[in-house]
C-alpha positions as CSV (number, residue, x, y, z in Angstrom):
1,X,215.1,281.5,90.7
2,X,214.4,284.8,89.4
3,X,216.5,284.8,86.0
4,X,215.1,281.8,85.2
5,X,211.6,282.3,85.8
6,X,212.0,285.7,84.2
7,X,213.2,284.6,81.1
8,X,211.2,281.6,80.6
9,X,207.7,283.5,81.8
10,X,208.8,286.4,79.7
11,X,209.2,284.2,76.5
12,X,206.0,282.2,77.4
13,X,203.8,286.3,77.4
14,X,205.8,287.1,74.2
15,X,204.4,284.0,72.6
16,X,201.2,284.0,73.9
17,X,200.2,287.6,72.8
18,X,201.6,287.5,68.8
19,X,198.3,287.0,68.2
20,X,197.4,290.8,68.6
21,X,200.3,291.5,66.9
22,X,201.0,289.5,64.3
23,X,197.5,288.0,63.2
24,X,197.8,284.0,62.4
25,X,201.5,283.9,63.6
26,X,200.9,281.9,66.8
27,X,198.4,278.9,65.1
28,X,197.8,277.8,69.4
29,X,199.0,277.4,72.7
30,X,198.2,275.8,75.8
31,X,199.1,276.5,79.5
32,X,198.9,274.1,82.5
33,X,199.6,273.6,85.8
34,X,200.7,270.1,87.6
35,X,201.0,269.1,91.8
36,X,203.2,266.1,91.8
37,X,203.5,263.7,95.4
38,X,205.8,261.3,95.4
39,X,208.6,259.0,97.7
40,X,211.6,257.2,97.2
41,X,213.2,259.9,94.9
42,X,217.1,259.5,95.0
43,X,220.0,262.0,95.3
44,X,217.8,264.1,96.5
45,X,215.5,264.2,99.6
46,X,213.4,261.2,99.4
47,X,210.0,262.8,99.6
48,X,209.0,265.5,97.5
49,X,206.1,268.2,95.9
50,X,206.2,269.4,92.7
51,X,204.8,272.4,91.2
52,X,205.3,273.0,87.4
53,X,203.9,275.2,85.0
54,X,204.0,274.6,81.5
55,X,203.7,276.3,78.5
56,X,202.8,275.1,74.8
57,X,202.6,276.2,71.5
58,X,202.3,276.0,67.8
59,X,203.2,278.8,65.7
60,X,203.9,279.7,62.0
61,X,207.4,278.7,62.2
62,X,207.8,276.0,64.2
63,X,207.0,275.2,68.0
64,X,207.8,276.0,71.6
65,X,207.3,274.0,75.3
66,X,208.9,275.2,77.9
67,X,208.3,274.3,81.8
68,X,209.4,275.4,85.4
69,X,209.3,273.2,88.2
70,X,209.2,274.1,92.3
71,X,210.2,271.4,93.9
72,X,209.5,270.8,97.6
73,X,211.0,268.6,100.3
74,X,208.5,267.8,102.3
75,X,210.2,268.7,105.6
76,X,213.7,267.4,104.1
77,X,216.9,269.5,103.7
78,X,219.4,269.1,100.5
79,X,222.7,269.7,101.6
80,X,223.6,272.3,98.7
81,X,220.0,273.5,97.5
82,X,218.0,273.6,101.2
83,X,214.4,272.6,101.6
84,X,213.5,273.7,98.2
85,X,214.4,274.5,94.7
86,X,213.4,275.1,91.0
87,X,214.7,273.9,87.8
88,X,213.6,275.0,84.0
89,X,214.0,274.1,80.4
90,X,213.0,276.1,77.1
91,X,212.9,274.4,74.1
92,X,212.1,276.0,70.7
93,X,212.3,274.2,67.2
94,X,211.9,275.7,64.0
95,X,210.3,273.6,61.2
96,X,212.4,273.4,57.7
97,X,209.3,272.7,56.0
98,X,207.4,275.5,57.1
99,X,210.0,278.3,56.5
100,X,210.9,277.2,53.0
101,X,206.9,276.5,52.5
102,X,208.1,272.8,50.7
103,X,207.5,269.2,52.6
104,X,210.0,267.3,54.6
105,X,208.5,264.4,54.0
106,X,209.7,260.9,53.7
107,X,208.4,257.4,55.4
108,X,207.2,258.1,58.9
109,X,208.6,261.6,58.9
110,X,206.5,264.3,58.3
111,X,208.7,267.2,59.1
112,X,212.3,268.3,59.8
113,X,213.2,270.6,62.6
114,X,216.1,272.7,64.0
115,X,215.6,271.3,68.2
116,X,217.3,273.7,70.6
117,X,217.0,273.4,74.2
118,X,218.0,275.6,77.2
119,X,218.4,273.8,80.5
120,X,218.8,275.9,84.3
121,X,218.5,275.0,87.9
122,X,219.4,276.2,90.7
123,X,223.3,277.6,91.9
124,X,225.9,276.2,88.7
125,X,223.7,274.3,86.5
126,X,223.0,274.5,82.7
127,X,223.0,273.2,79.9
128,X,222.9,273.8,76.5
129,X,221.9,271.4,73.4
130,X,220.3,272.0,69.5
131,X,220.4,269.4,66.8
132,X,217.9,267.8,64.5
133,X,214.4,267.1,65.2
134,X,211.5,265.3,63.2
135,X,207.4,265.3,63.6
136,X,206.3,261.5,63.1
137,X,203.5,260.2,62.3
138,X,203.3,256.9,64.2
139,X,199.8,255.4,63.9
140,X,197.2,255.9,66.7
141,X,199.4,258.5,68.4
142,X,197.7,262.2,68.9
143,X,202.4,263.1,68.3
144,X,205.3,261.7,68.6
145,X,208.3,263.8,68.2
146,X,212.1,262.9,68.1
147,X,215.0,265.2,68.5
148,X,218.8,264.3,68.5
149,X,220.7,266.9,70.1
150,X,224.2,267.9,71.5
151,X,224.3,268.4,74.2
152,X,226.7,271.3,75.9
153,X,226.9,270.6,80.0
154,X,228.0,273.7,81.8
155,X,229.3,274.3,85.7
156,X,231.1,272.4,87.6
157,X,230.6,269.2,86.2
158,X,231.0,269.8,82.6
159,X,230.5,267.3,79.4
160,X,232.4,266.7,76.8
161,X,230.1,267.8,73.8
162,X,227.7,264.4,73.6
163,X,224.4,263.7,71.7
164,X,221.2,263.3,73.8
165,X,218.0,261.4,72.0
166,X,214.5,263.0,73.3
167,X,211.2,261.0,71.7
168,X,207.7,262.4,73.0
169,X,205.0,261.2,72.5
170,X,201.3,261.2,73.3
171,X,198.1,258.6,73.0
172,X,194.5,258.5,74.0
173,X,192.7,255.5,74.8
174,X,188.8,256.0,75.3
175,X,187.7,254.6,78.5
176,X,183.6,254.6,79.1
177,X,182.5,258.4,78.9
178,X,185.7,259.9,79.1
179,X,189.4,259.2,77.8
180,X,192.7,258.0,79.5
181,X,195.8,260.3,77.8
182,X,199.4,258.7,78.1
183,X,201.7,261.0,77.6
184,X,205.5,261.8,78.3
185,X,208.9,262.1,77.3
186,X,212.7,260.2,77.8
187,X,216.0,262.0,77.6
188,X,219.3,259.4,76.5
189,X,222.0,260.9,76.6
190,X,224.9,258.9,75.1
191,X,228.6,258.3,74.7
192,X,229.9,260.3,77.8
193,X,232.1,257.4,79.5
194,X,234.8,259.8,80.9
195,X,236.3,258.3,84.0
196,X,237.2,262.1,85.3
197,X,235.5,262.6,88.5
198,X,232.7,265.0,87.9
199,X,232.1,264.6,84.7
200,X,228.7,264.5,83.5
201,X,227.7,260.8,83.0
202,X,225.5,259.3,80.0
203,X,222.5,258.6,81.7
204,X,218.6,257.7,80.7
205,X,215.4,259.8,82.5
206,X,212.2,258.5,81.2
207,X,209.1,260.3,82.4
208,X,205.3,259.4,81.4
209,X,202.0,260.3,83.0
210,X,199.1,258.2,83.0
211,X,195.8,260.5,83.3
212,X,192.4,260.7,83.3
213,X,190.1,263.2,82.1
214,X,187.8,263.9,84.9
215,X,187.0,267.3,83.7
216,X,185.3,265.4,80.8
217,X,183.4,262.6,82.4
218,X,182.3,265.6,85.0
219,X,181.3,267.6,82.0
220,X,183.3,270.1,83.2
221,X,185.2,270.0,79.8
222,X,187.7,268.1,78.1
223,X,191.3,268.4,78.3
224,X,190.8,270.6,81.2
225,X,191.6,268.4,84.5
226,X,193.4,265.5,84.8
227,X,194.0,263.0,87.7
228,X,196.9,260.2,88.0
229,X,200.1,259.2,88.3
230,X,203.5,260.0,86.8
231,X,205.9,257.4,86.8
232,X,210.0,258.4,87.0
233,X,212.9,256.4,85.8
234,X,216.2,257.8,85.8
235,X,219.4,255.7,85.6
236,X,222.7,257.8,86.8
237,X,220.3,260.9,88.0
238,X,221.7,263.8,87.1
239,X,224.5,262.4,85.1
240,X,226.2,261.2,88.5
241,X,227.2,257.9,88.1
242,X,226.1,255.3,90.2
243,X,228.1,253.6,92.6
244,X,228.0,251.9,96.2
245,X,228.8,254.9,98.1
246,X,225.8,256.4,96.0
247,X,222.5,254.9,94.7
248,X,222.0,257.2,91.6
249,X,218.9,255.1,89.9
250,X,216.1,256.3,90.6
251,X,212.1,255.1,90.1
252,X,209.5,257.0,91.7
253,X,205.8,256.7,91.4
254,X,204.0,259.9,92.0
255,X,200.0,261.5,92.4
256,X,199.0,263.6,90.0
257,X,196.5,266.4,89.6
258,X,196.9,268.6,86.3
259,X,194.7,271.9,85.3
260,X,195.0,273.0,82.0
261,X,194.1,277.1,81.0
C-alpha cells in the first residue's frame, strides 16, 4: 500500500498548497473522509468496512478527485489479499476551454476535457484509461460530468484496449431545515467479449450515496457531516465474468457516516 498511498497523498499536498505558490492557481478543494458498513458483498468476503479518503479540487486548468480506500473484512480472510486491503484511483482532467481561454460550448455541454485516470490495488492490479470528458449542465443538478475513456487493464488479467463510460453526478433536494445530497458515479465499460480465460470482462459498477446533512440541521455547518447509505451495483465485479461456479453480481447496501475538512 505504500506506493500508492504515497503517490496519491503526495499529489493530493502538491494540490492543496499551489495556493502559496501560485496565487489563484488552485480556484478550491475539498477533503473528506467516509466509514462504510455493509453485507452481502461478492467475490470478496461478504462483510466488510471501508475507510476512504478523498480528495477534491478545482484549479485553473482543469480538475482533480482522487480517493484511497481501506477495506476491512470484518473477521473474513480473502484467499489472495488476507483480512484486508486498499485500492486507489487518481483522476485529473484538463479543460480545453480553459487553456485556450475560448468556450466549448454547445447544447448541454459546457466544456471539453482531456479525462485521465490511474487505477491500483493491491498485488498485480492497474489500470490505465484517458479519453474525452465534458461538464454538463443538466437542470437542477449542483454537476454532472461524463467521460469516455480507454481503458488499458494491466496484470494478470489484461484487456484488450476497451472504452469505459463514467457519468457523475450530484443533486440536492431540501428536506425541512436541512438538505438530502444524492450523489455518485457508474463505470461501463464496454465491448470486451473475449472468451480467453482471464480476460478482463465488460462489466457495469454503479455507486450512489444518499445523505443527509446533519451537520446543517445541528448547526454544526453545512456540507460538513453526512449520515446514510451507499448503495453498490456491480455486474461481472471486477471484470470476472459471472458464471455458476462464481456469482460475480453484486448489490450491497451499506451505512454511511461522511466528514468533510
Amino acid at each position: 500500500m505504500k506506493g500508492i498511498t504515497t503517490s496519491l497523498l503526495l499529489g493530493s499536498s502538491l494540490l492543496a498548497t499551489l495556493p502559496a505558490a501560485a496565487g489563484d492557481l488552485l480556484l478550491w478543494h475539498t477533503n473528506s473522509l467516509t466509514y462504510l458498513y455493509g453485507k452481502d458483498f461478492q467475490v470478496n468476503p461478504a462483510i466488510q468496512q471501508t475507510v476512504t479518503f478523498e480528495h477534491a479540487n478545482k484549479w485553473k486548468y482543469g480538475d482533480t478527485f482522487l480517493f484511497i480506500d481501506k477495506i476491512f473484512y470484518n473477521g473474513g480472510t480473502d484467499r489472495s489479499k488476507g483480512n484486508n486491503t486498499y485500492y486507489g484511483e487518481f483522476s485529473p482532467r484538463l479543460s480545453f476551454g480553459k487553456i485556450f481561454d475560448r468556450k466549448f460550448e454547445f447544447g448541454p455541454i459546457k466544456d471539453v476535457l482531456l479525462a485521465m485516470t490511474y487505477e491500483s490495488g493491491e498485488g498485480d492490479n492497474e489500470a490505465y484509461l484517458i479519453g474525452p470528458g465534458f461538464d454538463l449542465a443538466i437542470p437542477g443538478f449542483n454537476y454532472f460530468t461524463l467521460n469516455i475513456m480507454q481503458r488499458n487493464t494491466e496484470g494478470s488479467r489484461p484487456g484488450d484496449r476497451v472504452w469505459q463510460i463514467t457519468p457523475t453526478f450530484s443533486y440536492t433536494i431540501p428536506v425541512g431545515k436541512s438538505d438530502v445530497l444524492i450523489d455518485g458515479y457508474m463505470d461501463w465499460v464496454v465491448d470486451n467479449d473475449q472468451s480467453r480465460r482471464g480476460t478482463y470482462h465488460a462489466n457495469l459498477q454503479f455507486n450512489p450515496q444518499v445523505k443527509y446533512d446533519l451537520g446543517k440541521a445541528l448547526n454544526l455547518g453545512a456540507k460538513q457531516l453526512y449520515v446514510g447509505i451507499e448503495y453498490s451495483y456491480w455486474k461481472d465485479k471486477y471484470g470476472i465474468e459471472n458464471s455458476g461456479r462464481l456469482d460475480t453480481n453484486q448489490s450491497v447496501t451499506s451505512a454511511l457516516v461522511k466528514v468533510h475538512f
